[in-house]
N, C-alpha and C positions, 0 to 999 in steps of 0.2 A: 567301527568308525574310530578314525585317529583325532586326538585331540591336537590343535592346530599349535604350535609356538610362532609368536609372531613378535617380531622383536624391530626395535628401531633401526635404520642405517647404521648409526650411531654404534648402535650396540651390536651389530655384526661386525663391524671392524674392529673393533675390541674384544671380539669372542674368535675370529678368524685370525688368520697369517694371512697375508696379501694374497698369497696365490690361490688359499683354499678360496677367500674374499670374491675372486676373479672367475673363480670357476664356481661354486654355490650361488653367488648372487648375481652374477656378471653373465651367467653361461659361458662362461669359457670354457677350454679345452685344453689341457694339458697335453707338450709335445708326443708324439707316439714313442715308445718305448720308453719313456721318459721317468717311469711311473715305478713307486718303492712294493706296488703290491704283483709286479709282472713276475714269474717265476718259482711263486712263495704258494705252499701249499700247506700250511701248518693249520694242523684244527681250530674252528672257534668261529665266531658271527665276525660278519662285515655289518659296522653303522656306521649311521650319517653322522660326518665329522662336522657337519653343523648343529646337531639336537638329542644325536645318540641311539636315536630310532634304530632298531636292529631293521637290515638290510636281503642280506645272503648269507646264507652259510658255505662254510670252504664247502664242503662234498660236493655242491652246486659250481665251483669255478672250475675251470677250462684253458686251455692254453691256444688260442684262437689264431695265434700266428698273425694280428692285426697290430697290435702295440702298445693294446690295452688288457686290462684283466677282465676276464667277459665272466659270464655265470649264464645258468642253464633259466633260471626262476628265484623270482624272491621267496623268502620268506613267506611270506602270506597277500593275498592279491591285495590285500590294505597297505602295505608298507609302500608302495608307491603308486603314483599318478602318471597318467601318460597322455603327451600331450603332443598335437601334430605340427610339425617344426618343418617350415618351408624356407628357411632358411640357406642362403649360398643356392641358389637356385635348383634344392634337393628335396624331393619329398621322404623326411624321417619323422620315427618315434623320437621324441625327447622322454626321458622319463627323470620324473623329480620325485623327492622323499616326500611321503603323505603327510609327516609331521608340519616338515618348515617349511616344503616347496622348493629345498635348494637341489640347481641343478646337476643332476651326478652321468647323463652321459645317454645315450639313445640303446632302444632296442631293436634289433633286426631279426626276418625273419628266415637266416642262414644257418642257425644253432644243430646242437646234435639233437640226437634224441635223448629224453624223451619228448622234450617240448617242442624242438626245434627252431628255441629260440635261441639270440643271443643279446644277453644283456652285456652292453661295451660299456663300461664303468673308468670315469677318471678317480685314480689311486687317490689325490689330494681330495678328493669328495668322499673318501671313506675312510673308517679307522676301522682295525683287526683287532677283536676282542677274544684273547683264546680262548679253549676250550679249558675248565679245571680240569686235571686229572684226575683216576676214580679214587678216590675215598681222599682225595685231598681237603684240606682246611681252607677256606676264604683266607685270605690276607687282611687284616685291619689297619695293620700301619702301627700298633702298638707291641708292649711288649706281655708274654703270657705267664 
């Protein structure tokens, strides 16, 4: 079980940029193609740019040819919620981060294998956390 962060209006518009604001708590949806994580395959976790929650890992994303970054499966079936969105007169998955609940984009069920899912994720809804490299040191921010 994910422990929830729940946070004021308030205090998500001070913790977001308008546009993550619009698409996390708004549902919105970022233009297709639009998006800084389309084409990017470098090691490391996708989290929620609203909480931090880890997400996806790259080995999991895909080039879906749709205009989003899609991925095959999360992380772990806890890391999000999925929830049925009739929206625009469409029957989809929404699927939102089990932390905070902000909206990061629907899943379908066109994917490869092995899941054959695909989770279509808005870029502004996620941050790329790389991978360290092996035997590398953490960063502090100080000096050694």
């Amino acid at each position: 079980m994910v422990d929830k962060l729940r946070l004021s209006d308030d205090e998500w518009r001070r913790r977001l940029s308008p546009e993550q604001y619009r698409v996390l708590r708004e549902h919105g949806t970022e233009p297709p193609w639009s998006g800084c994580f389309l084409g990017t395959s470098e090691p490391g976790t996708y989290v929620c740019a609203g909480c931090g929650q880890p997400l996806f890992r790259s080995g999991e994303k895909f080039e879906s040819g749709t205009g989003w970054p899609s991925f095959t499966q999360p992380v772990s079936p806890d890391a999000l919620i999925e929830i049925e969105d009739r929206s625009y007169g469409m029957l989809r998955t929404e699927v939102r981060c089990a932390r905070c609940d902000g909206h990061l984009g629907h899943v379908f069920p066109d994917g490869p294998p092995p899941t054959g899912l695909r989770y279509c994720i808005n870029s502004v809804a996620v941050r790329h956390e790389p991978k360290a490299a092996a035997g590398a040191r953490p960063t502090t921010g100080g000096h050694g």
